[in-house]
C-alpha positions in Angstrom: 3.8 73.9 -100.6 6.5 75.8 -99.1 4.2 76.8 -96.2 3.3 73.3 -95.7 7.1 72.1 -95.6 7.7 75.3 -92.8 4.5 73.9 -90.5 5.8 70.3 -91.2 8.8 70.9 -90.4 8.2 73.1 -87.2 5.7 69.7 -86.1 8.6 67.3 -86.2 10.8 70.0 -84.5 8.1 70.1 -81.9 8.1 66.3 -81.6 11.7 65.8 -81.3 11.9 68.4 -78.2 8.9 66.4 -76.3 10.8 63.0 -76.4 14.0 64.3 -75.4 12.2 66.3 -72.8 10.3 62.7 -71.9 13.7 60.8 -71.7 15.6 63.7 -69.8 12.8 62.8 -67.1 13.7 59.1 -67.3 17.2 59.1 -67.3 16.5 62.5 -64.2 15.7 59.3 -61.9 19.5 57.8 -62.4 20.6 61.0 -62.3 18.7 62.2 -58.6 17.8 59.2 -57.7 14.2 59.0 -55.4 14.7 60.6 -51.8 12.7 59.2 -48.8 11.6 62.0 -46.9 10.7 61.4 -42.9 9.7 63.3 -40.4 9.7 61.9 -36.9 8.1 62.5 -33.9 10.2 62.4 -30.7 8.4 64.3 -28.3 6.6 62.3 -25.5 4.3 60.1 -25.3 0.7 61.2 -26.0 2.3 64.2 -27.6 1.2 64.7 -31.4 2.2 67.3 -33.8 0.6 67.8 -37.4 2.7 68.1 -40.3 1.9 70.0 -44.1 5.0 69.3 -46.3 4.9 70.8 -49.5 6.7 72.3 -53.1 5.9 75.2 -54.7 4.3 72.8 -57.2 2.5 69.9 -54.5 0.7 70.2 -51.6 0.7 66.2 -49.6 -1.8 67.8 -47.3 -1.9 67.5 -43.2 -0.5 64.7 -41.0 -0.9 63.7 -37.4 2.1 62.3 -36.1 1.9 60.6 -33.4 5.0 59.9 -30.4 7.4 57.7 -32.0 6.0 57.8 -35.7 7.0 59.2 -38.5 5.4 60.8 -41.8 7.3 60.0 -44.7 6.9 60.7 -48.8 8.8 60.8 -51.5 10.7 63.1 -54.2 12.9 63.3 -57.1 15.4 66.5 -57.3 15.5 68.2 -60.2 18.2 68.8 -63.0 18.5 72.4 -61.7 19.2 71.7 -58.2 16.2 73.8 -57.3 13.8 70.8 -55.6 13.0 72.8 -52.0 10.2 71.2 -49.9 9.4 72.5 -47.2 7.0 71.4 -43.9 4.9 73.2 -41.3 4.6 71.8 -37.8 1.9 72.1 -35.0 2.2 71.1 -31.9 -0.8 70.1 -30.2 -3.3 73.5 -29.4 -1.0 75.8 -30.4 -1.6 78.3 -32.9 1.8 79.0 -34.1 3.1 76.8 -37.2 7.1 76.4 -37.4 8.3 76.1 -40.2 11.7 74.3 -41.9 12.7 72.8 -45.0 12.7 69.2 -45.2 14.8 69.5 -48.5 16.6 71.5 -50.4 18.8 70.2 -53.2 21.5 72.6 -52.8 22.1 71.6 -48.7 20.7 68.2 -49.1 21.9 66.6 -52.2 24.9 64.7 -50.1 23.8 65.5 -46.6 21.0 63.1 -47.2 21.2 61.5 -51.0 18.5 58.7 -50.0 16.9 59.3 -46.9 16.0 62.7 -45.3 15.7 61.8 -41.6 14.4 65.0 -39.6 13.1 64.2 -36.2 11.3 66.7 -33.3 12.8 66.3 -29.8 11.0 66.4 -26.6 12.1 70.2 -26.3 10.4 70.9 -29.8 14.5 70.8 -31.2 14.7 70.0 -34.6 17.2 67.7 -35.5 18.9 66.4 -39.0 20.7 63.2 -40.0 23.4 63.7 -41.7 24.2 60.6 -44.1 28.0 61.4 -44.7 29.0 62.1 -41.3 26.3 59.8 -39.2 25.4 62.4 -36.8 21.8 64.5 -35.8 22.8 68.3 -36.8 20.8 71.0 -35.0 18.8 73.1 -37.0 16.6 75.9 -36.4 12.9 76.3 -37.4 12.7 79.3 -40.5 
């Protein structure tokens, strides 16, 4: 009986953690609210560059972009402040993929709370908007 009362116990234990660990992932999207990632194309026309964004947990797979589009998706940060996502970018018949992150909680958490707004130049310059300031910030490919 004792035994029984030990594995009971243990079972509502075990219980108790999954729900708390299901509503700290509810109340995580009022917390870090959903960020709208995008990825623009600025080059010139006829110029297209493919795109493979991805966590260490999701691939979203490879993208065409073509001149003045965008590829967009979206994310939640975590309660860590660990979320880093990252793209790879190809222009045209090149071999060479660049590489930058699109976001990572600990630069972007204010820089870009709702929308992450990256777009390529026609000089294949990458350039962020920054939400609290208004401005495109230079940034170079990793």
């Amino acid at each position: 009986m004792v035994q029984f009362m030990r594995s009971m116990k243990t079972y509502i234990i075990g219980c108790i953690i999954l729900v708390l660990f299901a509503l700290n992932l509810e109340v995580n999207h009022a917390v870090h609210p959903v960020v709208n990632a995008h990825v623009m194309n600025d080059l010139s026309p006829n110029e297209v560059f493919t795109v493979n964004c991805k966590s260490n947990l999701v691939n979203l797979g490879f993208h065409d972009v073509e001149f003045n589009k965008e590829y967009n998706f979206l994310l939640v940060p975590n309660d860590f402040g660990t979320t880093l996502y990252e793209c790879n970018v190809k222009f045209g018949d090149e071999k060479d993929w660049r590489r930058f992150s699109v976001y990572d909680q600990r630069r972007d958490l204010e820089r870009c709370a709702a929308n992450c707004r990256w777009k390529i130049s026609d000089q294949r310059v990458l350039f962020g908007f920054d939400e609290v300031t208004g401005y495109w910030d230079y940034f170079r490919w990793l």
